[in-house]
C-alpha positions as CSV (number, residue, x, y, z in Angstrom):
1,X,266.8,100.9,-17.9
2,X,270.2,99.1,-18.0
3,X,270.9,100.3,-14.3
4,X,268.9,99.4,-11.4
5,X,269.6,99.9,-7.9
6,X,269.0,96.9,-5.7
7,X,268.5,97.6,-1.9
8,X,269.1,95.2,0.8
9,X,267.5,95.5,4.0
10,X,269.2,93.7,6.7
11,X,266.4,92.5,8.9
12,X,264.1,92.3,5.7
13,X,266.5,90.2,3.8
14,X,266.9,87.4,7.2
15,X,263.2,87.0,6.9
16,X,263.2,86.6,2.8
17,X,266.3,84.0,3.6
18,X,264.6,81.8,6.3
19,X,261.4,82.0,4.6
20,X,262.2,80.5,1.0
21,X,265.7,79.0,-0.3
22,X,268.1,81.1,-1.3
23,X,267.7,80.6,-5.0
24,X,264.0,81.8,-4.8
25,X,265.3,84.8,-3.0
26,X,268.3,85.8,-5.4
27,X,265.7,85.5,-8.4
28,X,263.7,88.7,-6.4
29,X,266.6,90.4,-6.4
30,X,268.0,89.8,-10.0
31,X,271.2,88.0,-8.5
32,X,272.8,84.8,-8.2
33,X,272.2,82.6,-5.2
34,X,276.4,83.4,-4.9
35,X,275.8,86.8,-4.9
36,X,273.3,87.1,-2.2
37,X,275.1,84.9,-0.4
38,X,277.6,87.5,-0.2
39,X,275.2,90.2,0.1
40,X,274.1,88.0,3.4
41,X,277.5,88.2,5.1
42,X,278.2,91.6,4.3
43,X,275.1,92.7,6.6
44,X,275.9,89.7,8.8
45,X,272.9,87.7,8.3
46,X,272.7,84.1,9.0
47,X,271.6,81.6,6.1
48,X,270.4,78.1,6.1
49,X,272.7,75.0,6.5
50,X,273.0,72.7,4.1
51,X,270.1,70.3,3.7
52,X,267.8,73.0,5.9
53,X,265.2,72.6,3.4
54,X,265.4,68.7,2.9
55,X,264.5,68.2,6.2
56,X,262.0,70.9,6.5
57,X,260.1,69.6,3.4
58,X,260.2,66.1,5.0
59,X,258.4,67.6,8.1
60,X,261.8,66.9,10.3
61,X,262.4,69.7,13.2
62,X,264.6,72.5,11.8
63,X,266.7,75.1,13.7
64,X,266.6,79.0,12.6
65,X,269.4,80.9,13.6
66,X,268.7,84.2,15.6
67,X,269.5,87.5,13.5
68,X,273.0,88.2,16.1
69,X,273.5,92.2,16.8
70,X,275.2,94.5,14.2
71,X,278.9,94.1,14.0
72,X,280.9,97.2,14.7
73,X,281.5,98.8,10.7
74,X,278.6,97.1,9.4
75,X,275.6,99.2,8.2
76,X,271.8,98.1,8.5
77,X,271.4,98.6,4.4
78,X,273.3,98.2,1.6
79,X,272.4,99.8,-1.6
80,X,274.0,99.1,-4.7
81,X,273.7,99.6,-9.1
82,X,272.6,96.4,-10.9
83,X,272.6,95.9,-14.8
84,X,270.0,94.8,-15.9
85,X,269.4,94.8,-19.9
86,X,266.2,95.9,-21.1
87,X,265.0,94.5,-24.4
88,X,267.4,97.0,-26.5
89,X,270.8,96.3,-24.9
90,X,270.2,93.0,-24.3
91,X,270.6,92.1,-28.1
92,X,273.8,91.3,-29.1
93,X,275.5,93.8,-31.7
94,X,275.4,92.0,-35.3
95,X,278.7,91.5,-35.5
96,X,279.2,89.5,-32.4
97,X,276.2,87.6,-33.3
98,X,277.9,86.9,-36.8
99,X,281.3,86.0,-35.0
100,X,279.6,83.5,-32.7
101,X,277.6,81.7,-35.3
102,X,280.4,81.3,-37.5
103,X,282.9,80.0,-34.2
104,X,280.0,77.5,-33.6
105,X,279.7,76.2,-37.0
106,X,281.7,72.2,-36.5
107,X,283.8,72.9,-39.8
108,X,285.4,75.1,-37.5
109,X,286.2,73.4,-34.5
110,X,289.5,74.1,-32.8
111,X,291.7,71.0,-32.7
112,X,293.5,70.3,-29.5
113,X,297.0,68.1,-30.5
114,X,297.5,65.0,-28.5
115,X,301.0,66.2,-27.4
116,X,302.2,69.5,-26.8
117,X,304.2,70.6,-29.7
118,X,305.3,74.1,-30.2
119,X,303.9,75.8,-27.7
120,X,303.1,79.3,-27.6
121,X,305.4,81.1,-24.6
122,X,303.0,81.7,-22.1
123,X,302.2,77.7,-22.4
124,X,306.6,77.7,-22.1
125,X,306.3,79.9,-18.9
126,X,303.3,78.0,-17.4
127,X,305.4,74.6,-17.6
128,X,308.5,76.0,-16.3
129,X,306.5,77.3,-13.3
130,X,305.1,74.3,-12.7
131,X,308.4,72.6,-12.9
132,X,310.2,75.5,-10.9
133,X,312.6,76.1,-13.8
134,X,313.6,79.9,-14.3
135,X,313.6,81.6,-17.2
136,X,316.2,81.9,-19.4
137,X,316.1,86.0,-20.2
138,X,316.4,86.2,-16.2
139,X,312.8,87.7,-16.1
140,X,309.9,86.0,-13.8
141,X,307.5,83.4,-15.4
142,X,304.0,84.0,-16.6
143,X,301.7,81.8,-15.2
144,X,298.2,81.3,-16.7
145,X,295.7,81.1,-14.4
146,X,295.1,77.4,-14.5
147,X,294.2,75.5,-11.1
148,X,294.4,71.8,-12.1
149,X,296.3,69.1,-10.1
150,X,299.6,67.0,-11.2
151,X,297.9,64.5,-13.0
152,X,296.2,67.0,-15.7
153,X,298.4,69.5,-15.9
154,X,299.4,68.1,-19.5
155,X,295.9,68.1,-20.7
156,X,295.7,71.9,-19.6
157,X,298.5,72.8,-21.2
158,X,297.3,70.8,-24.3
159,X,293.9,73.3,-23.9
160,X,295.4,76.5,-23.0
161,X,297.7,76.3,-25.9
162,X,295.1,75.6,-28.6
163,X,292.8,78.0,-27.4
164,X,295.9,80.8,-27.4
165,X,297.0,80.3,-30.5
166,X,293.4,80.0,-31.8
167,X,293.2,83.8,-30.4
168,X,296.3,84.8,-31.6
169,X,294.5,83.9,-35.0
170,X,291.6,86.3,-34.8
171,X,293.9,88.9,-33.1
172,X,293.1,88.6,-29.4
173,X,295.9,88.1,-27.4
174,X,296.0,86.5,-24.0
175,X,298.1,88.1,-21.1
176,X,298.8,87.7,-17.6
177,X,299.4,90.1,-15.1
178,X,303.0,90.8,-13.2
179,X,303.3,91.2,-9.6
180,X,302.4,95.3,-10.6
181,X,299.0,93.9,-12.4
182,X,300.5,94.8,-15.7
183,X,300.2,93.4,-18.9
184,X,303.5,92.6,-21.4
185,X,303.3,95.8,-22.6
186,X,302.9,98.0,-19.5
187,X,299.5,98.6,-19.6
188,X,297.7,97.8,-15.9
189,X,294.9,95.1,-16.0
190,X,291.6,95.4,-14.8
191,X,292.1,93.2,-11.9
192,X,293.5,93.9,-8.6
193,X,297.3,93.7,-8.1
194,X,296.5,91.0,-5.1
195,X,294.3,88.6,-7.7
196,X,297.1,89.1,-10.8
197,X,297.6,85.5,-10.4
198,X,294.5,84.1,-10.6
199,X,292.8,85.3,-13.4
200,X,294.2,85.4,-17.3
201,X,292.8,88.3,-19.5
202,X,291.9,88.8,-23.5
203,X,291.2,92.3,-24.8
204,X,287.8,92.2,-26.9
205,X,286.1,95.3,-28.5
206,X,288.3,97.3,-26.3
207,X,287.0,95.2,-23.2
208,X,289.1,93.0,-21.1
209,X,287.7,89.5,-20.0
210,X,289.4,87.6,-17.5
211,X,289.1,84.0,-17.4
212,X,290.8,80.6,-15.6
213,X,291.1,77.1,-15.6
214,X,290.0,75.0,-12.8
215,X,289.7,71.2,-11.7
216,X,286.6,70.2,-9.9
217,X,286.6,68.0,-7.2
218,X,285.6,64.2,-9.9
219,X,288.6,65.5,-12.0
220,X,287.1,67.9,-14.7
221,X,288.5,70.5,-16.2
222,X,286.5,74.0,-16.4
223,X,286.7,77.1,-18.1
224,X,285.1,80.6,-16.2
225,X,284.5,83.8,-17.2
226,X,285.7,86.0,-14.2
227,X,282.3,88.5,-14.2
228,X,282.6,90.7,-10.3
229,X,279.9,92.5,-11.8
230,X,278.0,89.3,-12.6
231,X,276.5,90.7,-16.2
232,X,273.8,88.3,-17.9
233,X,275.4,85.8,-20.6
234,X,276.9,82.2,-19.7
235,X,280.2,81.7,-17.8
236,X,280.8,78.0,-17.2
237,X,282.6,75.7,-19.7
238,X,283.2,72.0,-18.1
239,X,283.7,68.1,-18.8
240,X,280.3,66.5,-19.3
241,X,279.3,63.2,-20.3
242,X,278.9,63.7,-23.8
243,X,281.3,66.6,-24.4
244,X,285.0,67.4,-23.2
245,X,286.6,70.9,-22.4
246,X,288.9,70.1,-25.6
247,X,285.7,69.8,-27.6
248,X,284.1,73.2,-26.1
249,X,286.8,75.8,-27.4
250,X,284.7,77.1,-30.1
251,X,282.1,77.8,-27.6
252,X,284.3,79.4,-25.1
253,X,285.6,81.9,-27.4
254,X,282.4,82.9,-28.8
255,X,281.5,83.5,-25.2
256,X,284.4,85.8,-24.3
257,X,283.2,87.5,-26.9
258,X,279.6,88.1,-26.4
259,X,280.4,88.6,-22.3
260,X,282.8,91.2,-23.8
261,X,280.0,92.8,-25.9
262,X,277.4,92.6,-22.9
263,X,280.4,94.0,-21.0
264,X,280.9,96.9,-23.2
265,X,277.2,97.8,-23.5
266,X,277.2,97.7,-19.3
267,X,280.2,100.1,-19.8
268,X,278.3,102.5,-21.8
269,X,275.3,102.2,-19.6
270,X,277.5,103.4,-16.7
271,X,279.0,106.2,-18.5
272,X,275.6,107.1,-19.6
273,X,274.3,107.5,-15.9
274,X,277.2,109.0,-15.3
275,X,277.2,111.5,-17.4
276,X,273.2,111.9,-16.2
277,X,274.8,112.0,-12.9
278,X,277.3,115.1,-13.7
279,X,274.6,117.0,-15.7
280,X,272.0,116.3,-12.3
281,X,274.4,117.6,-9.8
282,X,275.3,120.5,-12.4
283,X,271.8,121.6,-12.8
284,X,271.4,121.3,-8.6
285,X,274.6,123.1,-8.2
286,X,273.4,126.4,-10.4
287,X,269.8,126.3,-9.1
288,X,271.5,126.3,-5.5
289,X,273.7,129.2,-6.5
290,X,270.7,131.0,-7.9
291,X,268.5,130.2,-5.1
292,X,271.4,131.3,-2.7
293,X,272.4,134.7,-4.8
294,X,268.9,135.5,-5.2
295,X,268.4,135.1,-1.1
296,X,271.6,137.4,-0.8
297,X,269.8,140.1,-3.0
298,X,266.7,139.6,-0.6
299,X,268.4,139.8,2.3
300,X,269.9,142.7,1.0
301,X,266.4,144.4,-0.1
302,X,264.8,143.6,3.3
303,X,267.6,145.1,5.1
304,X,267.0,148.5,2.8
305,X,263.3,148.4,3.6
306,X,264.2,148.3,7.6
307,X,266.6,151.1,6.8
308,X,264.0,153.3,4.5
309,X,261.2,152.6,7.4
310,X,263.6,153.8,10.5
311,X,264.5,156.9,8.5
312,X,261.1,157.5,8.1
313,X,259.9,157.2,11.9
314,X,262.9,159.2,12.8
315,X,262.1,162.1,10.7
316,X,258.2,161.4,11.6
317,X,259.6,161.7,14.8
318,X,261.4,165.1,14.6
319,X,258.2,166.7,12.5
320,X,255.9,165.6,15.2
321,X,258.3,167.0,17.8
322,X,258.7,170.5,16.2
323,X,254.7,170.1,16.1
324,X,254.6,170.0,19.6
325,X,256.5,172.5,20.6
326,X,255.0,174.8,18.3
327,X,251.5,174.1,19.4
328,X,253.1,174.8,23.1
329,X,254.4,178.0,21.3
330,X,257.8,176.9,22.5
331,X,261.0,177.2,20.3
332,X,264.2,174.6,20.5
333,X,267.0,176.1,22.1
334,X,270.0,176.0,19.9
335,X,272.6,173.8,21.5
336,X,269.9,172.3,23.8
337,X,269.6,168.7,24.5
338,X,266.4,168.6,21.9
339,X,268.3,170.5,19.3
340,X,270.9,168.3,19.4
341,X,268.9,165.2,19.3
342,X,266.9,166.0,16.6
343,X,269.6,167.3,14.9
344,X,271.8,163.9,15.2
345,X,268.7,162.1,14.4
346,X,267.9,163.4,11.1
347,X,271.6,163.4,9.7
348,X,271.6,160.0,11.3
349,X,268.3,159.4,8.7
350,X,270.2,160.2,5.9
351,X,272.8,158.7,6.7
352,X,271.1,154.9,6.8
353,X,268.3,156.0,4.4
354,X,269.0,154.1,1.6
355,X,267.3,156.7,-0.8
356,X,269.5,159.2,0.1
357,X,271.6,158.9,-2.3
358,X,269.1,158.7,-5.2
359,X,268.2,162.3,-3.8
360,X,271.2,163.4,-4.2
361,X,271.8,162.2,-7.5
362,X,268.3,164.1,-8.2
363,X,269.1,166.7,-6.6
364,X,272.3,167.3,-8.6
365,X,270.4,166.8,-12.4
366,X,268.1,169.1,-11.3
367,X,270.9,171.7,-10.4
368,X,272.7,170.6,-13.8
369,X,269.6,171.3,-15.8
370,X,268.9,174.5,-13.6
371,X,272.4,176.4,-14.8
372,X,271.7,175.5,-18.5
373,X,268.6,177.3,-18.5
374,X,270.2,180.1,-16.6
375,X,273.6,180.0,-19.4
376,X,271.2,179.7,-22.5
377,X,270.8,182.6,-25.0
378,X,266.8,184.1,-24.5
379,X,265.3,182.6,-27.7
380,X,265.9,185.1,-31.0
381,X,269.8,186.2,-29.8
382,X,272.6,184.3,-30.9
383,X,274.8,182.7,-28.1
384,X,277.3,184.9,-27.4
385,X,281.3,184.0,-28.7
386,X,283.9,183.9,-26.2
């Protein structure tokens, strides 16, 4: 199934992380190393230093921190939904499997200019951020999401432009959120108003896909695909030795869009449990409403049986005191204390006997059916006109 749920135990997952490196343990799990990391502090578990398992493997004398107390908040377990694609969903659709071949092929490789020339605007309002120049409508900049320093902030530029307009070609436009987490046209972005600045986004197949631009610490530029839900499918695009950000743009694009296709098919996984979800509690809902009505009806039907049997002793009760006094040969003085406690006892029997009206109703056919014998003609004479 496309949806798993993953749950970490907080005194289970300390021994998993102090017995095996981190990566072993995240593989268990189905998550990045990052992501368990994460997991790790949430439940306030310590982790291994740096170089713990260097020095463990070359037999040096290692120190493992204790598991400290649970913080005040934090919860002993933390359960949560992973995707996970199954043979099916994993598979690309056809048509993102068509794009991506054909954005790979080298007679179509995205050209990055030597010098910016013509720039698309958000390139315009990325420079004059950088510079601290306003814009000239009055409104606030647009800044891309692009972390580089001084020194290759032209190169970035250079990047961010071709791969824009190379968008803008194929119909994907790339936006930036405003201090609201908007888009240009109003419409709110995925990410939260506090992170607007640090993530640019592209709408594909009805998905958005954020993305930045970052400089590591020799110098290199990098492109990465801002997953929080961490779905399958690559996410790093960087210098190497061989091959250039500038020279990787054809790649980058065809992964935006298969992470926005394996995005879209997480989507409709979620909606499908969702929807599983909704149906689930339904179902519950009416089969408690059915179990609790037909316990109301019961409770009902039992109280009617207690009824029926009091009646019942109380007027067994009257007939076996009349029997007594008559084998006595005594009679009931009317207006005695006898005659008036039988006699409140058996109206006080029909009263709660919860036959008595069914009697009545009996009683009242049978009288019906009674005076329409009497009022019918003797058989032979014909009724008699009024």
């Amino acid at each position: 199934m496309p949806l798993e749920t993953r749950t970490y135990r907080r005194s289970e997952l300390y021994e998993q992380v102090w017995a095996r490196p981190m990566r072993e343990v995240a593989k268990d799990y189905g998550v990045s190393d990052v992501a368990l990391a994460k997991t790790c502090r949430k439940l306030a578990v310590p982790v291994p230093g740096v170089g713990y398992w260097a020095r463990k493997r070359a037999g040096r004398r290692t120190h493992r921190a204790a598991l400290p107390p649970l913080p005040g908040g934090a919860t002993e377990e933390i359960t949560v939904n992973v995707w996970r694609p199954d043979e099916a969903s994993s598979a690309l659709r056809p048509e993102t499997k068509a794009i991506a071949v054909a954005l790979r092929d080298p007679a179509a490789a995205i050209v990055v200019a030597d010098q910016l020339t013509d720039p698309c605007q958000l390139v315009v309002e990325t420079a004059r951020c950088f510079s601290g120049k306003s814009s000239s409508n009055g409104k606030a900049n647009r800044q891309l999401a692009m972390w580089v320093s001084s020194e290759s902030r032209d190169r970035a530029l250079r990047i961010f432009d071709a791969l824009i307009k190379a968008l803008d070609q194929r119909g994907v436009r790339v936006e930036v959120a405003d201090p609201d987490g908007r888009d240009s046209q109003g419409n709110r972005l995925p990410c939260a108003i506090w992170k607007a600045a640090s993530v640019s986004h592209v709408r594909i197949m009805d998905q958005w896909v954020m993305f930045k631009m970052t400089e590591n610490a020799r110098g290199g530029l990098e492109f990465k695909i801002v997953d929080p839900n961490y779905h399958p499918g690559r996410s790093w695009w960087k210098d190497g030795k061989r091959l250039r950000l500038e020279h990787q743009l054809n790649s980058f694009i065809a992964g935006l869009y298969e992470k926005a296709d394996v995005i879209k098919r997480a989507n409709e996984g979620y909606e499908r449990a969702r929807r599983e979800r909704e149906a689930e509690s339904k179902r519950l809902l009416e089969a408690q409403r059915r179990a609790e009505a037909e316990q109301r009806q019961a409770t009902k039907f039992e109280g009617m049986i207690t009824r029926w049997r009091l009646a019942h002793d109380i007027r067994a009760f009257s007939q076996e005191a009349h029997e007594m006094l008559a084998a006595a040969q005594c009679s009931i003085r009317r207006g005695g204390w006898v005659d008036e406690l039988l006699t409140w006892g058996m109206a006080y029997a029909d009263r709660i006997d919860p036959l008595t009206p069914l009697a009545e109703e009996i009683a009242a056919y049978q009288a019906k059916q009674q005076e329409k014998s009497h009022s019918a003609p003797p058989a032979g004479e014909p009724p008699v006109s009024k």
